[in-house]
C-alpha positions as MATLAB code, in Angstrom:
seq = 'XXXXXXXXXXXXXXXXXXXXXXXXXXXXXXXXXXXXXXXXXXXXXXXXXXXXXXXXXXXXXXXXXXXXXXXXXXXXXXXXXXXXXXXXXXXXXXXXXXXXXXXXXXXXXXXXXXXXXXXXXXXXXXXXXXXXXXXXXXXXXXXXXXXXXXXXXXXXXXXXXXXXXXXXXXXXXXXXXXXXXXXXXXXXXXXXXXXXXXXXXXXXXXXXXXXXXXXXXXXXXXXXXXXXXXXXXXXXXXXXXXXX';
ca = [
     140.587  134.700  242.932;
     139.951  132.021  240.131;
     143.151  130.565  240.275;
     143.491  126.605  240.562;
     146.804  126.108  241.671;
     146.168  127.000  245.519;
     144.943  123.175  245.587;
     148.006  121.614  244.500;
     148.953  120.451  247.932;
     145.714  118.652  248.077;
     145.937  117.178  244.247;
     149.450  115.964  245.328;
     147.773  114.526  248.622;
     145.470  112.538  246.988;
     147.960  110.528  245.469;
     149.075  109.511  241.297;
     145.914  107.308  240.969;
     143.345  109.809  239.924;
     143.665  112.705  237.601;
     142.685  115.788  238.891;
     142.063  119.081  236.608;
     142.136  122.621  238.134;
     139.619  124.951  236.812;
     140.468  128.589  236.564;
     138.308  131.973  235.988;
     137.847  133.006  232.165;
     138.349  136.512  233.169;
     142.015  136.189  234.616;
     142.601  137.009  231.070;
     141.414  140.548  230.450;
     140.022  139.882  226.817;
     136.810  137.803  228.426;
     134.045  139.772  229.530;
     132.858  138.936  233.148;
     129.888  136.242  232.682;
     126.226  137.593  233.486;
     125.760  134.946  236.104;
     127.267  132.539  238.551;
     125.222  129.721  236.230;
     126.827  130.841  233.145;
     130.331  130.610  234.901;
     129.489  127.255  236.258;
     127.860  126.134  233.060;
     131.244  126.933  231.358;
     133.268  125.039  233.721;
     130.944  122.168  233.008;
     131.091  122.173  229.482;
     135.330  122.712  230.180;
     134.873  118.982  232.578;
     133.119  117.550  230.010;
     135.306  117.876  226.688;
     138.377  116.101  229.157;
     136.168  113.950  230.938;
     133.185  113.243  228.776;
     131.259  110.172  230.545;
     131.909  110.726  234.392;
     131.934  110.314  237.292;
     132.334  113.543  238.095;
     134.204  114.147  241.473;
     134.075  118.072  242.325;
     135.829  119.747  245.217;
     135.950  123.635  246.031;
     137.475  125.779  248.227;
     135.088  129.174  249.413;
     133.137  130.591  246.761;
     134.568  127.449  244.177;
     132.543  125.576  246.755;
     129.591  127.561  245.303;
     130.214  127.117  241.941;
     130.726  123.478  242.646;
     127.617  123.118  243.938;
     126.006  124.732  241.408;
     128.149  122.215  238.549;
     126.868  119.387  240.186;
     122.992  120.321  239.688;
     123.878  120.930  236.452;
     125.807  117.626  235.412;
     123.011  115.539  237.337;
     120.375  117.247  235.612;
     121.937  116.454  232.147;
     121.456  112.670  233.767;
     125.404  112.519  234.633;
     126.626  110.760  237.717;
     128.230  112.755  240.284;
     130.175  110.890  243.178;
     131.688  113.500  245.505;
     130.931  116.617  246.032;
     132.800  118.700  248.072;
     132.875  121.894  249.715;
     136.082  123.281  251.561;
     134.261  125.892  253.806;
     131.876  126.973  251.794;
     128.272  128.993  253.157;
     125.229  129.216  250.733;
     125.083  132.450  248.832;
     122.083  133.650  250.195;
     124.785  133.821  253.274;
     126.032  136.931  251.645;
     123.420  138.659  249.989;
     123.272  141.524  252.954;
     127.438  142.199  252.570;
     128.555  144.818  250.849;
     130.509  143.990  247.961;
     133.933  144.366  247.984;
     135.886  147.095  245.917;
     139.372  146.880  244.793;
     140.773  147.223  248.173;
     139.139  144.629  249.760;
     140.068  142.414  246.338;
     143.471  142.976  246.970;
     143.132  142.431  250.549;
     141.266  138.796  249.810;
     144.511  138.273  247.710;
     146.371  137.355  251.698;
     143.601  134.791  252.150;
     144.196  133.033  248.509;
     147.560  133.223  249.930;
     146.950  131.046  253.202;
     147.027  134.780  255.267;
     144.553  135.348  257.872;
     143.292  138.710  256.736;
     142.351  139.870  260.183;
     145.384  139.532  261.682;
     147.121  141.615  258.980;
     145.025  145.067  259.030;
     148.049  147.328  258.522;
     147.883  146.110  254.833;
     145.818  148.245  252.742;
     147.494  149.507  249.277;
     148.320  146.904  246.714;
     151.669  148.111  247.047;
     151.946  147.009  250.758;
     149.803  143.349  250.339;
     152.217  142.445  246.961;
     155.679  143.470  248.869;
     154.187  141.442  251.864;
     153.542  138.498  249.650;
     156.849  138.882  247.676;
     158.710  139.020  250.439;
     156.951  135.955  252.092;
     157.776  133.876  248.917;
     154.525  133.407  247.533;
     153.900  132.700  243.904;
     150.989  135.609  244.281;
     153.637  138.141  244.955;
     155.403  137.249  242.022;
     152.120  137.172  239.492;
     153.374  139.606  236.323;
     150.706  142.630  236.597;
     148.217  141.916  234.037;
     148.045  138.201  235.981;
     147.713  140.171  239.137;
     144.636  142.289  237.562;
     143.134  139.083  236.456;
     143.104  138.074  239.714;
     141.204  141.372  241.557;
     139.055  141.683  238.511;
     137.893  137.432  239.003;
     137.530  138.876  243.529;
     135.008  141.501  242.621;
     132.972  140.097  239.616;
     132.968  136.442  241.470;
     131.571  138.344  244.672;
     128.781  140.080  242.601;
     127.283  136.941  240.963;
     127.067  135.183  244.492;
     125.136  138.055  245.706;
     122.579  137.028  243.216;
     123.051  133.870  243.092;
     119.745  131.196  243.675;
     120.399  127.510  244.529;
     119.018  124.866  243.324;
     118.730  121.020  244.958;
     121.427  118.980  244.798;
     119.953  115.205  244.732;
     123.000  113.759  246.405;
     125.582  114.095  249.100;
     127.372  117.421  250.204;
     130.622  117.108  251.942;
     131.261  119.935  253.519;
     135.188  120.430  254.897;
     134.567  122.582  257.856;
     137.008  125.578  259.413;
     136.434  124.387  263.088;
     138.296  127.509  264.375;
     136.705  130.176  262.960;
     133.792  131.573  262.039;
     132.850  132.136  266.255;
     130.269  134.471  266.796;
     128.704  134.323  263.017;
     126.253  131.949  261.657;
     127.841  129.827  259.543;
     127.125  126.567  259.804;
     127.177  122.993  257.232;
     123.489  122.473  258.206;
     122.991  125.964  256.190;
     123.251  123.481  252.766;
     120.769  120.983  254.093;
     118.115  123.309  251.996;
     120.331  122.447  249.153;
     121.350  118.794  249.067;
     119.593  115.360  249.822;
     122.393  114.733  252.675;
     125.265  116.441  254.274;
     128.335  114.893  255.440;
     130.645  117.323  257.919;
     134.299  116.741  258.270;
     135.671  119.235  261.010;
     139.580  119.875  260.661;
     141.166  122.050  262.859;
     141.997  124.998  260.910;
     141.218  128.646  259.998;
     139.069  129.211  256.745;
     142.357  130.858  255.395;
     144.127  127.852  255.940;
     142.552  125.038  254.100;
     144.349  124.454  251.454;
     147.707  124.711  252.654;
     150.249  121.797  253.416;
     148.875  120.580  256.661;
     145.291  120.973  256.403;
     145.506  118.846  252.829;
     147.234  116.142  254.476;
     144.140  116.093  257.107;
     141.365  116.459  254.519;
     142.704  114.485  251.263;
     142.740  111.407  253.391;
     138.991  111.965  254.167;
     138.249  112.674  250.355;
     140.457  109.699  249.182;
     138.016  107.165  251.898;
     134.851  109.150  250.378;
     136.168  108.197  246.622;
     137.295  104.769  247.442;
     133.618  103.809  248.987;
     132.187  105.670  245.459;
     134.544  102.938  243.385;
     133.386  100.111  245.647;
     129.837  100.975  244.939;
     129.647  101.348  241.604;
     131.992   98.588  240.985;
     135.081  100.875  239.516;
     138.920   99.135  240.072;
     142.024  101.495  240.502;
];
């Protein structure tokens, strides 16, 4: 949906020592044109990073597709000859994963909108209309169900163009470590798997948490995985001598 704050709880969980920016979609805002490519998007997060941040490390974490796009950042700041430390991926599946899916339209955008939310979509098939998914989420207090309109457009518009670029989307080689934050209770019967990234990183770390892929960034499942980030960090300072 290319919003940020759905990883507040995790940000908070990670504690006051470390400054952690969100990144968020261009095209929530209806005057940018949708990028031609998952690289361009990526490139312009990188170049976003680097005017706040400008001599790493670079620590980058995303959630689903921002896992992607993460992935894809962290080629690119390596091979500018930036360090990157951690790297990781919240449930994320390469994007050759979904080159066979059909691409969502509008309905399925606003249907993704109860996942964003920390909604299993599955178990809610009786919502369909926008009308019925934003009086859902209104009415279950979320800060989605309360985005003004044009916000709310942003959002759809970031689903479906987001959804097209990973369909084309190529990797290239990460030289480092992939920590990949998996769903252990979903996903049964598909093919999804961490060891699907091993054609795109040196290593790959798996942390399994017990949650649904809907579910990761909400309250309890970032108290399970920001302690595993915050030992990944800490061993990142050790090693390259940094004192918080």
């Amino acid at each position: 949906g290319g919003i940020s704050w759905g990883y507040r709880d995790l940000a908070r969980a990670l504690g006051p020592a470390r400054a952690i920016y969100g990144l968020q979609a261009p095209t929530l805002d209806s005057a940018h044109l949708a990028p031609a490519s998952l690289e361009n998007l990526a490139a312009d997060y990188v170049e976003r990073i680097c005017a706040v941040w400008p001599h790493g490390p670079f620590h980058l974490a995303g959630w689903s597709v921002g896992g992607i796009i993460a992935q894809t950042m962290a080629v690119m700041l390596r091979d500018a000859g930036n360090e990157v430390g951690l790297l990781a991926l919240l449930d994320s599946y390469p994007a050759e994963c979904w080159r066979s899916e059909a691409a969502p339209d509008e309905s399925a955008a606003l249907r993704a909108l109860l996942a964003i939310a920390g909604h299993d979509p599955d178990t809610h098939t009786n919502l369909v209309t926008r009308d019925e998914i934003i009086d859902f989420l209104r009415k279950g207090d979320s800060a989605l169900g309360n985005l003004p309109p044009a916000a709310l457009d942003g959002v759809v518009r970031s689903v479906l163009d987001v959804n097209r670029l990973v369909r084309g989307h190529v990797h290239q080689r990460f030289d480092g470590t992939l920590t990949h934050v998996r769903a252990a209770l979903d996903h049964a019967g598909t093919d999804l798997a961490p060891g699907l990234w091993r054609a795109h990183a040196a290593r790959i770390d798996v942390v399994d948490v017990p949650f649904m892929h809907a579910h990761l960034t909400s309250p309890e499942a970032s108290a399970m995985i920001a302690p595993e980030l915050a030992k990944r960090l800490a061993a990142h300072d050790r090693a390259t001598g940094i004192n918080r």
